[in-house]
Backbone as CSV, one residue per row, in Angstrom:
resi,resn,N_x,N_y,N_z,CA_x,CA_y,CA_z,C_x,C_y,C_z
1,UNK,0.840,-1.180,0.000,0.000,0.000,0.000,0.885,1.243,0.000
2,UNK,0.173,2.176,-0.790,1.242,3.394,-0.904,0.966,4.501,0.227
3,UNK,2.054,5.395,0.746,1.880,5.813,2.040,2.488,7.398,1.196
4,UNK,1.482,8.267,1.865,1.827,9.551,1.569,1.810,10.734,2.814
5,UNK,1.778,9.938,4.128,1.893,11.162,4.991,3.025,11.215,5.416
6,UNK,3.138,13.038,6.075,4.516,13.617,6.463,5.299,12.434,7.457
7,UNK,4.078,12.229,8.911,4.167,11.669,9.813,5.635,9.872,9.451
8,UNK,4.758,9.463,8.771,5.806,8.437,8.095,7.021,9.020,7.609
9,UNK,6.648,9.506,6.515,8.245,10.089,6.188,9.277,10.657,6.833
10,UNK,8.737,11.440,7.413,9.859,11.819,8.621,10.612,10.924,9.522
11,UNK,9.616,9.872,10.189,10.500,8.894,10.754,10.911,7.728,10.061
12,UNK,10.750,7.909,8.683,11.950,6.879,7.584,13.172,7.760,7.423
13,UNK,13.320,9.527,7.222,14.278,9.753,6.888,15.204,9.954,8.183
14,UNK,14.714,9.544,9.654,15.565,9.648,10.762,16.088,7.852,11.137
15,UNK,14.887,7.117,10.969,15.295,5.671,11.056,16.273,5.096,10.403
16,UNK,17.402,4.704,11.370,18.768,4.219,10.909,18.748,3.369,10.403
17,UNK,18.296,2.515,10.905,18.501,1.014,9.812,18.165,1.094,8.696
18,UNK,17.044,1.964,8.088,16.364,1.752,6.417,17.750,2.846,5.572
19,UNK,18.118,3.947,6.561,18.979,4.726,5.742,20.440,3.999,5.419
20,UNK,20.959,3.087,6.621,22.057,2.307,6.313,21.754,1.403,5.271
21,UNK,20.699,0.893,5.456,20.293,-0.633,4.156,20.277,0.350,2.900
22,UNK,20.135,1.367,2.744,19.755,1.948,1.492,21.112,2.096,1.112
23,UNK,21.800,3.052,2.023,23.367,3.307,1.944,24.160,2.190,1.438
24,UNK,24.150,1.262,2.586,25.066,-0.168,1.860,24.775,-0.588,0.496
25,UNK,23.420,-0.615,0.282,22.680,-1.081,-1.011,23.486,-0.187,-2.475
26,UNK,23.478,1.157,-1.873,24.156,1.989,-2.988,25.368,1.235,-3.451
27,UNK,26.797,1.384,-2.024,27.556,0.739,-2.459,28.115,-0.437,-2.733
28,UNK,26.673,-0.920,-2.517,27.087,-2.596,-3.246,27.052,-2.576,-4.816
29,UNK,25.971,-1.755,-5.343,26.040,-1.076,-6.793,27.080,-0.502,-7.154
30,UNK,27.199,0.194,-7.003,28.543,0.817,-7.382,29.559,0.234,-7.199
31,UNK,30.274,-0.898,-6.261,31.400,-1.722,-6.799,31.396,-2.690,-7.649
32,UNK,29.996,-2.927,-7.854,30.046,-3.869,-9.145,29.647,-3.396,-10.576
33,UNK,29.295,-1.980,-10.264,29.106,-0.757,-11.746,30.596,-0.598,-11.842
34,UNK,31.602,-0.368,-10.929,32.827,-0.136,-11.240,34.008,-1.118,-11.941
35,UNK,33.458,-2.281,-11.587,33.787,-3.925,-12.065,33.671,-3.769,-13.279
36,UNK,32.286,-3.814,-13.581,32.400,-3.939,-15.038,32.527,-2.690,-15.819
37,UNK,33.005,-1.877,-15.213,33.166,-0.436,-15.869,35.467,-0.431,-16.102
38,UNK,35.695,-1.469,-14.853,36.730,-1.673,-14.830,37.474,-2.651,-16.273
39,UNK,36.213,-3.344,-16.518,36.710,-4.514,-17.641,36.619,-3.725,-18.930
40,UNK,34.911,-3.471,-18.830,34.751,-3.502,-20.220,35.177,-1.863,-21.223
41,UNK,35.744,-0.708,-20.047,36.324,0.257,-20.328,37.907,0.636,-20.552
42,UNK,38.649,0.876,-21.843,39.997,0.889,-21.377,40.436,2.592,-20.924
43,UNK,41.778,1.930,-20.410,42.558,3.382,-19.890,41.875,3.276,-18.403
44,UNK,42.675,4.560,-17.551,42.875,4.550,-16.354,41.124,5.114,-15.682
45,UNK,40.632,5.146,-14.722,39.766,6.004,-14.088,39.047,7.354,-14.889
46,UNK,40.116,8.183,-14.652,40.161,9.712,-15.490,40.082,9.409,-17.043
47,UNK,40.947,8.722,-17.680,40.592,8.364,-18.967,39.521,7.414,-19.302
48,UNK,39.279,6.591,-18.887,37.746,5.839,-18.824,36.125,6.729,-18.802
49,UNK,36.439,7.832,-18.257,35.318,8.924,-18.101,34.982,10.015,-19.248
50,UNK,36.117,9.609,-20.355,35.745,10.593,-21.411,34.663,9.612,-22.371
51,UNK,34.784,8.148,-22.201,34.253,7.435,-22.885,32.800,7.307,-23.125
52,UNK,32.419,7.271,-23.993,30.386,7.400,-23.674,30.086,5.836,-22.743
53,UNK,30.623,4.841,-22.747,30.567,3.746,-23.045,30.066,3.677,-20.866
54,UNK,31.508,4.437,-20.444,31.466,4.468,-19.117,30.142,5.103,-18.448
55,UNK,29.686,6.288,-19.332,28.481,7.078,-18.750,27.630,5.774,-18.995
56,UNK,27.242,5.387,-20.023,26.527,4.402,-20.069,25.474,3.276,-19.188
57,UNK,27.128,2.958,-18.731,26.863,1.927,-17.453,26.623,2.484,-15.895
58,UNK,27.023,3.957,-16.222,27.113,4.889,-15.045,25.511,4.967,-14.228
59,UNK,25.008,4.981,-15.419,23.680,6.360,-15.739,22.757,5.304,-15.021
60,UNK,22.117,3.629,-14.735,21.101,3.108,-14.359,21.602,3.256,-12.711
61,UNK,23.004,3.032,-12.577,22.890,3.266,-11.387,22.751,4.547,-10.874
62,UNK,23.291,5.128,-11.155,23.077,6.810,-10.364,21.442,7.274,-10.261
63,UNK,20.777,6.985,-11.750,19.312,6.935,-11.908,18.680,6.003,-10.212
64,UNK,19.401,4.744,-10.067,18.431,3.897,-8.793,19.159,5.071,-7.841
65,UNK,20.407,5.153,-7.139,20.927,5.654,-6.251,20.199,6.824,-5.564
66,UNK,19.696,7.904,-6.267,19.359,9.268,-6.634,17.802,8.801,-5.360
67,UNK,17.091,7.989,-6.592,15.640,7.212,-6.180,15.449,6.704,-4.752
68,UNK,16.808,5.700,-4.376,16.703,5.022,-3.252,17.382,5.751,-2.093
69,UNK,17.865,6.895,-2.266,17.535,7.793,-1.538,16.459,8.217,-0.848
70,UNK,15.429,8.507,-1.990,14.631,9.416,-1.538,13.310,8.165,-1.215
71,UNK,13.904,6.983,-1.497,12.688,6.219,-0.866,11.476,5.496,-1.610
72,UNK,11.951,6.224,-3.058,10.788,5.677,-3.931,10.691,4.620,-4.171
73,UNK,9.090,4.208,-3.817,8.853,2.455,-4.297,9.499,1.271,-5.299
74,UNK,10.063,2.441,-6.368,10.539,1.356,-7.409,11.589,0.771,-6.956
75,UNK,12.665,1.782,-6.523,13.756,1.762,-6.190,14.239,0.809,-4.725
76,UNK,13.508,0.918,-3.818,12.797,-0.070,-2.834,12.689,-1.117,-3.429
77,UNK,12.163,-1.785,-3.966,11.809,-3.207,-4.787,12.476,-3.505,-5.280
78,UNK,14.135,-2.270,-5.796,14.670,-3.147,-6.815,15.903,-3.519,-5.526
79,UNK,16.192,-2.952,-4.464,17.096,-3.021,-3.406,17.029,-4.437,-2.823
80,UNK,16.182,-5.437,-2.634,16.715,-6.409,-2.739,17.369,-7.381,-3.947
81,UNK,17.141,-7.320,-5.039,17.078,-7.548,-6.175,19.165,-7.645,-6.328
82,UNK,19.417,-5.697,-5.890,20.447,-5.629,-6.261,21.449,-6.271,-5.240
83,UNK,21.278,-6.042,-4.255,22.159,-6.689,-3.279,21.947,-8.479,-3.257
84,UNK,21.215,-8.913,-4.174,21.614,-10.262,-4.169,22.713,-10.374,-5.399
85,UNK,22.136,-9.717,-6.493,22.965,-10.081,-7.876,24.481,-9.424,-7.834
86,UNK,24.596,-8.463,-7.278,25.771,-7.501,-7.559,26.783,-8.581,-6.542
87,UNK,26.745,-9.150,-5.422,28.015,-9.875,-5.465,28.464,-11.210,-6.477
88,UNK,27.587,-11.489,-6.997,27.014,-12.358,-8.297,28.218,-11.517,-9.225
89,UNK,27.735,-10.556,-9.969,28.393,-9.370,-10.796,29.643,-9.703,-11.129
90,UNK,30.305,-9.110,-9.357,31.081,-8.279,-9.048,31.807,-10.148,-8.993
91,UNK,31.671,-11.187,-8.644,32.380,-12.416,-8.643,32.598,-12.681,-10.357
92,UNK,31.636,-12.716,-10.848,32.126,-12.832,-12.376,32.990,-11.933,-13.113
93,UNK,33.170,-10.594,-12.654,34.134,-9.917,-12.979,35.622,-10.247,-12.214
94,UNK,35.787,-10.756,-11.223,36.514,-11.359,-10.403,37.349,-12.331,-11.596
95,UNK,36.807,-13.038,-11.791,37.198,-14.652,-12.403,37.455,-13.965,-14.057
96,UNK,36.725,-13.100,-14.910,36.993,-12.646,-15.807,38.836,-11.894,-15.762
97,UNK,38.575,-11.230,-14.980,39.680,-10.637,-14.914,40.663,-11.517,-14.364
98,UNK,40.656,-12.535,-13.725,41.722,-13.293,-13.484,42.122,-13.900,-14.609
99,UNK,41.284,-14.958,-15.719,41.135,-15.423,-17.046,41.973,-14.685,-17.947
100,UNK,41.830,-13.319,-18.093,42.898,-12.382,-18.939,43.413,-11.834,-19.018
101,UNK,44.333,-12.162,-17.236,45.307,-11.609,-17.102,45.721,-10.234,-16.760
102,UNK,44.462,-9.396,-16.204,44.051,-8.593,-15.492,44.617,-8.536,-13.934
103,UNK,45.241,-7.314,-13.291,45.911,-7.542,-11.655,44.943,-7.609,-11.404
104,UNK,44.431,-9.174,-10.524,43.189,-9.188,-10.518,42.973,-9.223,-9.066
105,UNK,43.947,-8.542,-7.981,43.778,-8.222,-6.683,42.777,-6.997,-6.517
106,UNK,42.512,-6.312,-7.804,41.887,-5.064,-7.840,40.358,-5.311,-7.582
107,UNK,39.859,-6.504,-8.465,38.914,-6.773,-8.856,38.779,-7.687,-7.163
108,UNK,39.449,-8.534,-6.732,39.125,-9.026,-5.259,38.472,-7.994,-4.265
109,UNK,39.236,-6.903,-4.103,38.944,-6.027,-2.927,37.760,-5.817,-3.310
110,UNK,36.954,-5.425,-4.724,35.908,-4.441,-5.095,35.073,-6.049,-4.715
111,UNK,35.826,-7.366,-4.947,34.376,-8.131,-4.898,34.209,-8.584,-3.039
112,UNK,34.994,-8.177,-2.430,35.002,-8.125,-0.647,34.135,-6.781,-0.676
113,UNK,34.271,-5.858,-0.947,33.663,-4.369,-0.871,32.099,-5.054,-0.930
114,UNK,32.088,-5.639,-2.020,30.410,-5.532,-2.440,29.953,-6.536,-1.881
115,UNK,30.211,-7.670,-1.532,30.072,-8.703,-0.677,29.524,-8.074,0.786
116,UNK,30.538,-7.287,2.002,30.132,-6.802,2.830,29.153,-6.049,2.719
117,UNK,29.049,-4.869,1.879,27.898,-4.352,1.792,26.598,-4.684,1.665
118,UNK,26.788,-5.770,0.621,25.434,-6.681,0.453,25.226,-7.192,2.004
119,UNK,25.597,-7.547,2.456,25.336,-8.422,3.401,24.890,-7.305,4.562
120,UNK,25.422,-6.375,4.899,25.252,-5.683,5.797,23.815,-4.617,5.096
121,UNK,23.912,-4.819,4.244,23.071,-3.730,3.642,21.192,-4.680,3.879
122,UNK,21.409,-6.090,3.414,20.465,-7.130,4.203,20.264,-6.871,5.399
123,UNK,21.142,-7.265,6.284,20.873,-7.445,7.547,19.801,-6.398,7.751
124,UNK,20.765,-5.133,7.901,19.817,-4.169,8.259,18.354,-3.417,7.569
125,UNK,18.371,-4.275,6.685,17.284,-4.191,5.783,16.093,-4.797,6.675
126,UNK,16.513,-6.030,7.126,15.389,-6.839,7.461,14.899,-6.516,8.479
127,UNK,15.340,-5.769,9.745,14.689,-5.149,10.768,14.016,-3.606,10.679
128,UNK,14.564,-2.868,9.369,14.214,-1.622,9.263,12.749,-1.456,9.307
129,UNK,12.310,0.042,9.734,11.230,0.627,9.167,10.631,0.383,7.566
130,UNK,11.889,0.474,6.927,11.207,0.704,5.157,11.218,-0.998,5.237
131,UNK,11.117,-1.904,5.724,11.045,-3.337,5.291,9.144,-4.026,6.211
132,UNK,9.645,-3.581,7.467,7.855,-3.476,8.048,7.130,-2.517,7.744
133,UNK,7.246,-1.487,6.696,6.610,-0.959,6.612,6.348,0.074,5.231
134,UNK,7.038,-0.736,4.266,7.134,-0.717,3.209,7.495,1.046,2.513
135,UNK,7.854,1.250,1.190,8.190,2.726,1.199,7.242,3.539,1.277
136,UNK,7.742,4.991,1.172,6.799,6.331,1.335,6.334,6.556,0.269
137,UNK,4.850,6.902,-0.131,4.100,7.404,-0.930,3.531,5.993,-1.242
């Protein structure tokens, strides 16, 4: 059911646990947007960013990030979704990059990064406000 009063919202945007699960959730996305932004883009960071290729892959996440911020339903629904697949992702970019010879200690840390997050980004998912009580509006 969709919820549109102040009263709620206010105590989702002070309730810690839904803002950490959202938080972790971000950066579980983003180390595995960076994974494959790491493979399938060449050149360094700074040079990778002139590429359209990088905005590309940039743009769905920043689009959810932006959203699951602010709490919106879609974005909510897709937050478990992502924190299951993205250590998924972020492991296949792992093993890719080991395969071709890629320093592929780089690709480890980002797949520990997204791993913890996922997991922590769960946990605290499952006791939050936004999980008993689904998002605002």
């Amino acid at each position: 059911m969709a919820r549109n009063d102040r009263e709620y919202w206010a105590r989702l945007r002070v309730e810690p646990r839904s803002q950490w699960a959202a938080g972790l959730a971000v950066i579980a996305g983003l180390a595995v947007t960076l994974a494959v932004i790491g493979l399938l883009v060449p050149g360094n960071h700074f040079e990778s960013r002139a590429n359209p290729l990088y905005w590309l892959l940039m743009l769905p996440l920043v689009w959810w990030a932006s959203e699951l911020m602010g709490f919106e339903p879609l974005a909510v629904q897709i937050m478990p979704w992502v924190t299951s697949l993205a250590p998924l992702g972020s492991a296949i970019c792992l093993a890719v990059a080991f395969s071709i010879g890629e320093p592929w200690q780089i690709w480890l840390v980002d797949f520990i990064i997204c791993i913890c997050a996922s997991i922590g980004s769960r946990m605290t998912y499952r006791d939050s406000l936004l999980q008993r009580e689904g998002p605002s509006r």
